[in-house]
C-alpha positions as CSV (number, residue, x, y, z in Angstrom):
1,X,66.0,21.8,168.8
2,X,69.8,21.4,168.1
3,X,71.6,24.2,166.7
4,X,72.5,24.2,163.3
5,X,76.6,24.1,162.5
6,X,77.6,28.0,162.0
7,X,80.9,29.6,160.5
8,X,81.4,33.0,161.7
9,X,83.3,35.2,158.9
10,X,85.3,38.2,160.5
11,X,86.7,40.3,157.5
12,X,89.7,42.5,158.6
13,X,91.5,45.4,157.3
14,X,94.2,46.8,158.9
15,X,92.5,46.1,162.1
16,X,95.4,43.9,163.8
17,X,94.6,46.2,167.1
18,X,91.5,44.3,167.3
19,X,91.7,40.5,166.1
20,X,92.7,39.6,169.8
21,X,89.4,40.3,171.9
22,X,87.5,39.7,169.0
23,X,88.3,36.4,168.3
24,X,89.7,35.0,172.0
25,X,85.3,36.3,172.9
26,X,84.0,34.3,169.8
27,X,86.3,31.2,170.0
28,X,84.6,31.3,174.2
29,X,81.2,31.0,173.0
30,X,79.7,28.1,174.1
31,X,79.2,26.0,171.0
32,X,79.9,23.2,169.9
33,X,80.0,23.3,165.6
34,X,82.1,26.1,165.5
35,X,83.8,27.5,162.2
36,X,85.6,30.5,162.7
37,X,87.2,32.6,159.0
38,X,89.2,34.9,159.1
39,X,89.0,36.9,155.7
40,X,91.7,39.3,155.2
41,X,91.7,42.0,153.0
42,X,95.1,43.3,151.9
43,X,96.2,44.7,155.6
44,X,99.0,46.3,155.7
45,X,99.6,46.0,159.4
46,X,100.8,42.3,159.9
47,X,96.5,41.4,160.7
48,X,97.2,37.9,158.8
49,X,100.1,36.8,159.9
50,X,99.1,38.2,163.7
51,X,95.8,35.8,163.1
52,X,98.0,32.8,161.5
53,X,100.5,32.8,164.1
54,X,98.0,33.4,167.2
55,X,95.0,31.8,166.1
56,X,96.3,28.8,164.3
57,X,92.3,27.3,164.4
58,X,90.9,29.8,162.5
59,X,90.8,29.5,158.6
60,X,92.7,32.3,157.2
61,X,91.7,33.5,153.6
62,X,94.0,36.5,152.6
63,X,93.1,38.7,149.9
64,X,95.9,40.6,147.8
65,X,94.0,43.8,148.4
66,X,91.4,45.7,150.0
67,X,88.1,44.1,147.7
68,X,85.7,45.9,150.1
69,X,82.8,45.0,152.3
70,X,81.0,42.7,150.4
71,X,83.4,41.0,147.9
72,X,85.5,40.4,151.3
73,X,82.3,38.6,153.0
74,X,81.3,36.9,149.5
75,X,84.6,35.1,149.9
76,X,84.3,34.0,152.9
77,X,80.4,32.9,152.4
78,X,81.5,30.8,149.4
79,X,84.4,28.8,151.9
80,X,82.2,28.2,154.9
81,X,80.6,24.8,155.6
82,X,78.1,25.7,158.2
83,X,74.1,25.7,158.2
84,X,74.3,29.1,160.3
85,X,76.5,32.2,158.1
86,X,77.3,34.9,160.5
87,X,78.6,37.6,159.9
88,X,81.1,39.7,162.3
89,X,83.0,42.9,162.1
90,X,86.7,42.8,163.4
91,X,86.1,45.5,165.9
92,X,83.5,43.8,167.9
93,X,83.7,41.9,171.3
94,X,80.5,39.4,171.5
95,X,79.1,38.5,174.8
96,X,78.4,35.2,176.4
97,X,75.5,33.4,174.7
98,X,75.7,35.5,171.8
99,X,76.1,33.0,168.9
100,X,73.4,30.3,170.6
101,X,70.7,33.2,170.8
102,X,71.6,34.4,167.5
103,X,71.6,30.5,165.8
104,X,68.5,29.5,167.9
105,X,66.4,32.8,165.8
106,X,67.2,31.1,162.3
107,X,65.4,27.6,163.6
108,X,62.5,29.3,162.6
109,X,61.8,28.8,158.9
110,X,60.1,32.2,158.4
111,X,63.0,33.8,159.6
112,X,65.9,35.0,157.5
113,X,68.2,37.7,158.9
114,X,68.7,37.7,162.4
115,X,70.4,40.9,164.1
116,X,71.6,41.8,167.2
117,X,71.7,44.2,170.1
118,X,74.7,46.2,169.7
119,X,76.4,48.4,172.7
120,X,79.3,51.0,172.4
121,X,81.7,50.9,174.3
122,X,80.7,53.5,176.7
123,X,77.8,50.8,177.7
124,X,75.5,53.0,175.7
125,X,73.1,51.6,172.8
126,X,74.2,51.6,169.6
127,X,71.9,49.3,167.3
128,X,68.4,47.5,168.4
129,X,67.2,46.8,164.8
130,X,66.8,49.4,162.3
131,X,65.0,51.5,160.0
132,X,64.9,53.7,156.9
133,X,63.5,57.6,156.9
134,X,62.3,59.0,153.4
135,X,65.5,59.9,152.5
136,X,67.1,55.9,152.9
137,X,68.9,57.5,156.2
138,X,69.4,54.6,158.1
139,X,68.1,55.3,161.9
140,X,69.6,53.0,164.3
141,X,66.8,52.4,167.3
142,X,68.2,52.8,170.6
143,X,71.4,55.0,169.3
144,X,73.1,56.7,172.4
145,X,70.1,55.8,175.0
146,X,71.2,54.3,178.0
147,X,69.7,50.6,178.1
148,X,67.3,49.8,180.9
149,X,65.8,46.9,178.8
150,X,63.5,48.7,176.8
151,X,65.0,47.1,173.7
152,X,64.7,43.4,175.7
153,X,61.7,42.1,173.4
154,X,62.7,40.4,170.0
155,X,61.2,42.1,167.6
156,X,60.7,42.2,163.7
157,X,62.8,44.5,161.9
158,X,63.1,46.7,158.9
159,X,66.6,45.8,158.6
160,X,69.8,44.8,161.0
161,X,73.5,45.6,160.6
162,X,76.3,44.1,159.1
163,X,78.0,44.6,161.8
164,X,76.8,41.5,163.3
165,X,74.1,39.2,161.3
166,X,73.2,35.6,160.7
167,X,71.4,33.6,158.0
168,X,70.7,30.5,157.2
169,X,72.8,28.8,154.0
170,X,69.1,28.0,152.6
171,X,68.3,31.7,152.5
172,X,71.6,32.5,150.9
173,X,70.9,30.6,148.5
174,X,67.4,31.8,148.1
175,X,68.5,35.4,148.5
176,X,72.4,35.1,146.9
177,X,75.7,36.9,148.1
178,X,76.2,40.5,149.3
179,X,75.9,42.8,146.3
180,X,79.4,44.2,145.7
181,X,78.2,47.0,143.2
182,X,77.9,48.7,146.8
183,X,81.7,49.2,146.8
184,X,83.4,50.0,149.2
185,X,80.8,50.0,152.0
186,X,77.3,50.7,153.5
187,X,73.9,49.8,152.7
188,X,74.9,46.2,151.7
189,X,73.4,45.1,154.9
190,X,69.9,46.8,154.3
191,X,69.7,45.3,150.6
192,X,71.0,42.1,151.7
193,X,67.3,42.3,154.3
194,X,65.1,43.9,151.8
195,X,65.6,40.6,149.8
196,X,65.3,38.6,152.5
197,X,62.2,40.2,153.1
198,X,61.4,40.4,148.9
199,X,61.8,36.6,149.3
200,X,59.1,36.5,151.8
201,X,61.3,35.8,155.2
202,X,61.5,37.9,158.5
203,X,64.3,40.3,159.5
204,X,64.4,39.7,163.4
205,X,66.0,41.8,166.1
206,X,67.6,39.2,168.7
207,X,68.3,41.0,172.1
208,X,69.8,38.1,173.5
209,X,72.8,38.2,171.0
210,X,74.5,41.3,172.9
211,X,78.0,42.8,171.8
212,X,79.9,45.6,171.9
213,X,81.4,47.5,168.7
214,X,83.8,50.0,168.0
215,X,82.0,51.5,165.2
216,X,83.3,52.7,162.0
217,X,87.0,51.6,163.4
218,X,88.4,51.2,159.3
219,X,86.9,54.9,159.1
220,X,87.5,56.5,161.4
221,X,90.6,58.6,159.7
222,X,88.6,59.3,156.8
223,X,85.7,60.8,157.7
224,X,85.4,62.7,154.9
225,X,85.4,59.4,152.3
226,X,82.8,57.7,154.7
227,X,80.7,60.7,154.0
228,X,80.8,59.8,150.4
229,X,80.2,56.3,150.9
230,X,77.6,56.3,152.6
231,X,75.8,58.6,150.1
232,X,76.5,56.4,147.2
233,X,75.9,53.3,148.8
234,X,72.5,55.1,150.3
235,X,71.6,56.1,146.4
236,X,72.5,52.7,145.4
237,X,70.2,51.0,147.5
238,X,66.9,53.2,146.7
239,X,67.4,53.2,143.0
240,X,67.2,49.5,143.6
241,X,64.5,49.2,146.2
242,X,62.1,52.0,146.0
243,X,59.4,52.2,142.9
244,X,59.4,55.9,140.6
245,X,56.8,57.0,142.0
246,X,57.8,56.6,145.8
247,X,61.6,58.4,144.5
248,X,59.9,61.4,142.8
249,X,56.9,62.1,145.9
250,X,58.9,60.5,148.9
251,X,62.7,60.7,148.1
252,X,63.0,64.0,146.1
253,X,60.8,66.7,148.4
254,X,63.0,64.6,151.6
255,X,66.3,65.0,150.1
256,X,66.2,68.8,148.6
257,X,64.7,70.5,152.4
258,X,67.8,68.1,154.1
259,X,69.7,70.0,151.0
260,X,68.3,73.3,151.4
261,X,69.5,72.5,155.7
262,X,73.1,71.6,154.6
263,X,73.9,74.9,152.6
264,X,76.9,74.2,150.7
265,X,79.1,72.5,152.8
266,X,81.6,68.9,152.4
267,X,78.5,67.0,153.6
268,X,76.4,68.1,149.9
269,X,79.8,67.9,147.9
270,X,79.8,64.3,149.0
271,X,76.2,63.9,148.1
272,X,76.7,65.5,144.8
273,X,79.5,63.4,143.8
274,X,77.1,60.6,144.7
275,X,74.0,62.0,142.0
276,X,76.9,62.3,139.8
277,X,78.1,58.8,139.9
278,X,75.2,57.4,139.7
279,X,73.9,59.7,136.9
280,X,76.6,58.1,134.7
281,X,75.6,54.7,135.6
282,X,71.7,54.8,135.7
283,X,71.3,52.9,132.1
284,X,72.6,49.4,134.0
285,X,70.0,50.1,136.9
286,X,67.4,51.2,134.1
287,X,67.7,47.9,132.6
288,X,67.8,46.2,136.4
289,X,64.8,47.8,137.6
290,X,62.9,46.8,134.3
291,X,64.1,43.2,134.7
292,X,63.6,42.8,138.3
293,X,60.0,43.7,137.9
294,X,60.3,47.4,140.5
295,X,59.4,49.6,136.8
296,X,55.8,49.8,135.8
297,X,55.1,46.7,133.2
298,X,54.1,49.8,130.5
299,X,57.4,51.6,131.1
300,X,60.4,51.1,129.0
301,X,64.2,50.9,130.0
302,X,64.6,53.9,128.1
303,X,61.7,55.9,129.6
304,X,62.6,54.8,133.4
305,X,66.2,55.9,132.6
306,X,65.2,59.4,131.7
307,X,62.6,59.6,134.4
308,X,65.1,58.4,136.8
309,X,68.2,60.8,135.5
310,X,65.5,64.0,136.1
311,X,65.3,62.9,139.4
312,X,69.1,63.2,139.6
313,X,69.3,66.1,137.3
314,X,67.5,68.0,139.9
315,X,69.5,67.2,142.9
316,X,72.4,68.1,141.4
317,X,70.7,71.8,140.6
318,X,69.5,72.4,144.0
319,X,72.9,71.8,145.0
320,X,74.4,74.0,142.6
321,X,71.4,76.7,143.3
322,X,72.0,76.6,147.0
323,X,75.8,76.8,146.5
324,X,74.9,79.9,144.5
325,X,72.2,81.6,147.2
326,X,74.8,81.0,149.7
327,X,77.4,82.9,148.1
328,X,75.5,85.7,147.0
329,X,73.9,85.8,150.5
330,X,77.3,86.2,152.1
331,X,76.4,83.9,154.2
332,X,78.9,81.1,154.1
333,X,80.0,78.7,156.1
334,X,82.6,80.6,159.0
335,X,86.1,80.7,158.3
336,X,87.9,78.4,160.5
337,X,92.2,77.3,160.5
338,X,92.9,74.3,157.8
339,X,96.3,73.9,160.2
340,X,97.6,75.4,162.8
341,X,98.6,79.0,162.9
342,X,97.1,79.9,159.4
343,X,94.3,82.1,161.1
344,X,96.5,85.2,159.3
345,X,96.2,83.8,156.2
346,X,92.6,83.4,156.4
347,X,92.4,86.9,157.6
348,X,94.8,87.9,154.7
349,X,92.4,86.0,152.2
350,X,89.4,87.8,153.2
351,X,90.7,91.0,153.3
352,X,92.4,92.2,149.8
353,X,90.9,88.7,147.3
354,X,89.1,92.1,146.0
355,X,91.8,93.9,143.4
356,X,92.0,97.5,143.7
357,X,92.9,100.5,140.9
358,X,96.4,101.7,141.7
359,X,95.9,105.6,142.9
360,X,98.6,107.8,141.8
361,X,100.2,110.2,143.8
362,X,103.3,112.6,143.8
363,X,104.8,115.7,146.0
364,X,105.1,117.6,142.4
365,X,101.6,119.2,142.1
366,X,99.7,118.5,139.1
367,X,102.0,115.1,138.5
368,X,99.8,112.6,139.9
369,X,97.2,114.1,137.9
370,X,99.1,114.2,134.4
371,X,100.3,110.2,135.1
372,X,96.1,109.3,136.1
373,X,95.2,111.4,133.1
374,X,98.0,109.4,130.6
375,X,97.1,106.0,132.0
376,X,93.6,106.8,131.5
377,X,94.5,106.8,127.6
378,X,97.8,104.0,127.6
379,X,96.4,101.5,130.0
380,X,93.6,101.5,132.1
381,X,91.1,99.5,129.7
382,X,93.9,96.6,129.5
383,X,94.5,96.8,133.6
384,X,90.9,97.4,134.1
385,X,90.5,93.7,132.8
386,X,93.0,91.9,134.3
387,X,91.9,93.7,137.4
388,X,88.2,92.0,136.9
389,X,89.6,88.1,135.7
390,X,91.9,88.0,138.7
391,X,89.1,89.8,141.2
392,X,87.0,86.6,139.8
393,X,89.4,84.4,140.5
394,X,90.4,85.7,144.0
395,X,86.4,85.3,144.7
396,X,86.2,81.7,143.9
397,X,89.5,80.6,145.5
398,X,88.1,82.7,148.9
399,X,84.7,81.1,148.6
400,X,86.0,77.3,147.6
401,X,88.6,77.5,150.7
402,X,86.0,79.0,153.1
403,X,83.7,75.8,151.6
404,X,86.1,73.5,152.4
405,X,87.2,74.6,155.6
406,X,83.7,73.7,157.0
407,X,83.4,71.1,159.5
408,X,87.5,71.0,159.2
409,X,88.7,73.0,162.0
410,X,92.5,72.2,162.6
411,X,92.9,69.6,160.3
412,X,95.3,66.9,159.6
413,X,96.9,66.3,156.0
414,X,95.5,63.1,155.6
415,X,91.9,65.4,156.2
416,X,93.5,68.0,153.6
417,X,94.3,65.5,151.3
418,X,90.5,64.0,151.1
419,X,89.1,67.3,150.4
420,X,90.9,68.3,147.6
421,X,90.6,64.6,146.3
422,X,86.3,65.3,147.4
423,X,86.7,68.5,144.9
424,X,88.6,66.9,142.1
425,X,86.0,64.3,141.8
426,X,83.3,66.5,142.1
427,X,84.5,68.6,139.2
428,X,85.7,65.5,136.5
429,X,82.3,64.1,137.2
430,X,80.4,67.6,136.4
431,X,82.6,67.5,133.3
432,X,81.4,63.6,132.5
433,X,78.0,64.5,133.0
434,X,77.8,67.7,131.0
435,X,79.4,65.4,127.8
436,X,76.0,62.9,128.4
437,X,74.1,65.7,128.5
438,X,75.2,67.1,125.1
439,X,75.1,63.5,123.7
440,X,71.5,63.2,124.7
441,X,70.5,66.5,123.4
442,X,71.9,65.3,120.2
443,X,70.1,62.6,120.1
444,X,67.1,64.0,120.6
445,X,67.6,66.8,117.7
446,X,68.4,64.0,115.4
């Protein structure tokens, strides 16, 4: 059977060290009805005009600014012509054959989303189809092994990465564009194949459509923000997927023992902000869920909301319990440099945060005594509780740094500058959600 016509859409940000063996290994392929975009979104390293000027064959779309993951892709999808879409991250290099194997999967009318085998670049596995733990944690099959075929067979999957992907344009059309409420990245992918397979098509895993990819490449200098991405988007993409009753018996118990592993550290401040975010949004997926036929048909948009913010209401409490347990245990996370050569001030931090009474002494006998014995009357009930406000203070400050410093080590500013971002966030969204709280409970009174 002749392969279909395919457009390959390659978004890029900032990613101009790549565009060159990325697109020199897809414009090799050997096939004939080739469409190769180029969707830009707002680089500010010269990607576009590198792409315009060195690859004058490839259709350049350039967005003003960075629109993220799926918005980027949905413009591209809407501009391409071909019968194959595939889509391909910029820091990729596809092998030989890749694009025929890949096409030659979506021939099959049952099928719609086919995947790829995916390599790092140390020749290890990366990605031979995927799937979802009770949590929504995406587990990658193969991940680090060292490939000696057993990932050769094509195989259904439970979903397959954006990192490389194909459909057909009939099941975008079935199915419609990336959803871009999963802004800026992750899990787009996996709800992009669990409507393919809500549709009643096949996810496939196609070994024969080999590549390698520099994961995470756009990330990688912002670890911290992928942290939080990837919560949100993984939060998104259950609320939207997984019935009540599978979040409050499968997805609740899962996510407060991987809590109660974390301790408080930047990995649960990242998934807090994430029950926070969506906590203030949950009346739009309420209304979704009812529509969309995932809510019981005897439960209302206003009963699903509440049941669903509960859920929420009590992540966000083990988080703030285990914070507390943590403290009070003394058992936080170890004390490590936020730069280089500020070990002293650590030191300095945990030694004197705890105020002390001033002692009074003198080489005149009976002096000290006299001055103790007057301040005693003057002064010491006013001293006494400034002593206590700024011992409380000094407490929070060591225990917030010490939290922040975990997983830091000797960090960079741009690290720095995330975290204290991470915190702000985390704190104007407690404050958001404690107004809905009130507003509810008012409610209810009246």
């Amino acid at each position: 059977m002749e392969s279909p016509p395919a457009s390959v859409i390659i978004l890029s940000w900032n990613g101009k060290d790549y565009l060159q063996p990325c697109l020199e290994a897809v414009l090799a392929q050997d096939y004939s009805a080739l469409e190769v975009i180029v969707v830009d979104n707002g680089s500010a390293d010269g990607s576009a005009d590198f792409v315009a000027t060195h690859f004058p064959q490839v259709k350049l779309i350039r967005n003003p600014q960075n629109i993220g993951f799926a918005a980027g892709n949905n413009t591209g999808l809407r501009q391409a012509q071909g019968d194959a879409l595939v889509l391909l991250n910029q820091d990729t290099v596809v092998r030989p054959g890749w694009l025929a194997a890949l096409c030659a999967e979506l021939t099959d009318s049952t099928v719609g989303i086919a995947g790829c085998k995916i390599f790092n670049a140390d020749g290890t596995l990366q990605h031979a189809g995927g799937a979802l733990d009770a949590r929504g944690a995406a587990v990658h099959l193969g991940s680090g092994e060292v490939d000696s075929g057993q990932y050769d067979r094509p195989a259904d999957a439970e979903f397959v990465t954006g990192a490389a992907l194909a459909l057909t344009a009939g099941t975008l059309k079935a199915i419609g564009l990336l959803d871009e409420g999963f802004y800026p990245a992750y899990y787009e992918d996996t709800d992009w194949c669990f409507r393919a397979k809500a549709a009643g098509l096949r996810v496939r895993y196609v070994p024969a459509a080999a590549l390698v990819h520099a994961e995470s490449a756009s990330t990688e200098a912002m670890p911290l923000a992928r942290k939080t991405m990837m919560h949100q988007g993984r939060l998104r993409f259950l609320l939207k997927h997984r019935p009540l009753a599978a979040l409050q018996t499968g997805f609740l118990p899962a996510e407060q023992a991987w809590l109660s592993r974390l301790g408080h550290t930047i990995e649960m401040m990242a998934a807090r902000e994430a029950y926070l975010k969506h906590m203030l949004s949950l009346g739009e997926m309420a209304a979704w869920r009812c529509q969309t036929g995932l809510t019981a048909p005897t439960q209302t948009v206003r009963a699903e909301w509440q049941a669903l913010l509960h859920l929420l209401t009590t992540l966000r409490h083990t988080c703030l319990q285990r914070e507390a347990r943590t403290i009070a245990a003394g058992n936080g996370p170890p004390v490590v440099s936020l730069t280089p050569g500020s070990d002293h001030h650590w030191r300095e931090l945990q030694d004197f945060w705890q105020l002390q009474e001033y002692a009074f002494r003198s080489s005149v006998p009976g002096l000290a005594l006299f001055r103790k014995l007057w301040h005693n009357i003057a002064a010491r009930w006013s001293d006494l509780a400034l002593i206590n406000q700024q011992t409380k203070v000094n407490w929070a400050v060591k225990n917030l740094m010490t939290t922040l410093a975990q997983e830091v080590g000797p960090a960079t500013d741009q690290t720095l500058r995330e975290i204290n971002l991470l915190a702000r966030r985390v704190v104007e969204l407690e404050q958001q959600v404690a107004v809905l709280q009130e507003s509810l409970q008012n409610q209810q009174r009246k």
